[in-house]
Structure formats: C-alpha cells, structure tokens
N, C-alpha and C positions, 0 to 999 in steps of 0.2 A: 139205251142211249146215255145214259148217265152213268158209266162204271168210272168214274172219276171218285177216288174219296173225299169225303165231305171234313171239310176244316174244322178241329173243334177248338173252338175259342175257349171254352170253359177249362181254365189250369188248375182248377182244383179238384178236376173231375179223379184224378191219379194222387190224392194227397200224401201216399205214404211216401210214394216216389220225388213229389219236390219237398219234403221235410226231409230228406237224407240228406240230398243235393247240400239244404242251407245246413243241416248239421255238419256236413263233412267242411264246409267251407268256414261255417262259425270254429269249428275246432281247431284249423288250420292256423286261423288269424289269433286265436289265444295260444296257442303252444308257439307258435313266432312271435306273437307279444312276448310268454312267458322268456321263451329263450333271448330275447332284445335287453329285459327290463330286468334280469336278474344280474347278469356285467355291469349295466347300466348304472342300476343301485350299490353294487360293490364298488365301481369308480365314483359316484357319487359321494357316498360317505366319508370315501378313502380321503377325497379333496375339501370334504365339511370339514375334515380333522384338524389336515394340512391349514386351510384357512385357518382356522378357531387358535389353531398355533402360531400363525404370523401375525394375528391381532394379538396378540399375549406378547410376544416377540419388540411388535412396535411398539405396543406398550411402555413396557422394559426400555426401549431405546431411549422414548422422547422421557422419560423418567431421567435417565443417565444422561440426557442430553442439555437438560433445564440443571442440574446436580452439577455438570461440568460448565454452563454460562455460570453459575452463582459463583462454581469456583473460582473461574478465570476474573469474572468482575472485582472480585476481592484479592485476587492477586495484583491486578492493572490498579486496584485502589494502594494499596501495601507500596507498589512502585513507584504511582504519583507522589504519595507522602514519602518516600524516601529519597526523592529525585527533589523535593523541597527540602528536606530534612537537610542533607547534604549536600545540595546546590553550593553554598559558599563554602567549604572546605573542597570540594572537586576543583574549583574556579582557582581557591587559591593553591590546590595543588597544579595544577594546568599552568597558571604561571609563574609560578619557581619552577618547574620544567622546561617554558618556552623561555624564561630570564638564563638560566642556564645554559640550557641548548643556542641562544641566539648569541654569534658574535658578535659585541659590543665595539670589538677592535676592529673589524671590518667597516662596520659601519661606521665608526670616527673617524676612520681611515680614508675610506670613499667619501663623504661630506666635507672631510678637510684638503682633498683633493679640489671639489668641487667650487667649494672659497675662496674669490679671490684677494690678493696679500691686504686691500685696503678695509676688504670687510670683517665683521667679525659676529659670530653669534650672542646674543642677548640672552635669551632664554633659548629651552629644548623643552617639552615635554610630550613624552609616545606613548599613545595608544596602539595596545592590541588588536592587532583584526584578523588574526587569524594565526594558523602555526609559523608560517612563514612571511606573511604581512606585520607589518607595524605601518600605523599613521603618525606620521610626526607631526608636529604645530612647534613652531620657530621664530623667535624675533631675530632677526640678521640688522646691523648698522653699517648704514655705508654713507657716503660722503655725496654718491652721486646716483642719478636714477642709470647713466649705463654700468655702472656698477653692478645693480640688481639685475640689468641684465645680462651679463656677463654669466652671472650666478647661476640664473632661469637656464640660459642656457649649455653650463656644464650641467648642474643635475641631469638635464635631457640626455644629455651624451654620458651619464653616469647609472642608466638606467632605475633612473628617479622616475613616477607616474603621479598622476592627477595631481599636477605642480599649483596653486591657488594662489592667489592674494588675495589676504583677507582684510589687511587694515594697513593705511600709514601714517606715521607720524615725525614731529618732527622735534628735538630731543631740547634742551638748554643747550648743550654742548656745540647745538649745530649738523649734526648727524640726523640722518632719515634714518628711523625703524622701521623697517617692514615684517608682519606677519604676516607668515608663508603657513598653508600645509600643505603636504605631500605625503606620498606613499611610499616604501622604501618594502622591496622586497628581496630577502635575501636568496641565494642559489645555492639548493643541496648539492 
C-alpha cells in the first residue's frame, strides 16, 4: 500500500553532491568577479592618474591666475599715476587743439549777426565743454529791455542753446548790462 517514496528532508544526507553544487557556483562568481574587477582596476587607476593630473594642472592655473591679478593691478596702478602725472599736459594739449580746430570767425561772425546795431558786448569769456561745445558767459549793453529781447531772440534762430540770464545791472552811463550764458555749438 505504500509504494509511494518516502521524502528525505535530510540534505546533507548526499554531502559530497551539494559541496560540488556550491563549489561550482562559488567558482563561478570569483572568475566573474575576477573578469569584472581586473578592467575595472585598470580604468580605475587609469582615471587616479588623469585626476592627480588635473589637480596639479589647477594648481598651476590658479598659481598663474593670482601672478597675472598682481600684474594687471600694478599695471591699472602704473596708469592711474600716469593719468595723474599727465592729466594737465593732455588737458592743455586738448585745448590748443580744440583752440585751433574751433572757428573763431564763425562764431564772431554768427554772434555779430545776432546783435542788434544798438547793443554791444561788454565782456566774453568761453568755456570748454566739450570738442564741439563751448559755454560762453557775456555781458551785452543795451539801452532798452526790448533790445535784449531782440537779442534772446536772434541767438534762438542762430542756433544758440540754453540761452540764461544771469544778472542785471544798470551802468553810470545809463545802459542796462546784461549777463547772459549760452551754449554755442559749432557744426562739422
């Protein structure tokens, strides 16, 4: 009645048969380790190297990088004292250039256009404002305030800018002085 075989739970009853089993399988997993970890290590090292070179590299850089701020600061200092140094020789090279370059007869010529017959200039003296700019400051004398207007009004149409009154007065003679400035720019 029972030709059934009987289950043996005992696995170590056959030991030489499962020590094979794990030897074949432990062997397995070290020669696939070995073959994994021997590449492995050769890119490993290969890239310690490569590293160990680019910190040597950066190194070097930020070395050459502080080397060239120190220079460059000593240069920007070299410029600042020489930009002081020669500050007033440039200035007065720039204007014996702009005195030069700027027609004088132009602008006498257009201001005396602008004048009318009753009035006449007092004083003149121009500042520089730029290559093409001059500010002028003017005492003009006239007899009458439509007079000065007169005046205000040709400069406008003589392409005079920021026309001002700055003072007036009133002379022994009986003449109004007016101080004017304005801007006078001439056209290349």
């Amino acid at each position: 009645m029972n030709n059934s075989k009987r289950l043996n739970l005992n696995l170590a009853s056959n030991p030489l048969r499962n020590k094979k089993y794990f030897y074949l399988i432990f062997s397995f997993i070290c020669i696939a380790f070995l073959f994994v970890s021997i590449p492995a290590g050769r890119v490993y090292i290969k890239h310690l190297n490569k590293v160990r070179d680019l910190k040597v590299s950066i190194l070097r850089l930020d070395k050459d990088i502080k080397s060239y701020q120190t220079e460059e600061k000593r240069y920007f200092s070299q410029i600042e004292e020489a930009k002081r140094r020669d500050k007033d020789e440039v200035e007065l090279i720039n204007t014996l250039i702009f005195k030069k370059s700027f027609s004088w007869i132009d602008f006498f010529s257009t201001l005396e256009k602008a004048l009318p017959d009753s009035c006449f200039i007092v004083t003149l003296v121009p500042f520089q404002k730029g290559e093409s700019k001059m500010q002028i400051r003017l005492k003009v004398a006239s007899l009458s305030l439509n007079e000065l207007l007169k005046f205000v009004t040709n400069l406008y149409s003589l392409k005079f800018s920021q026309i001002k009154l700055l003072n007036e007065t009133k002379n022994n003679e009986g003449f109004l002085i007016w101080e004017i400035s304005l801007v006078y720019e001439r056209n290349i």
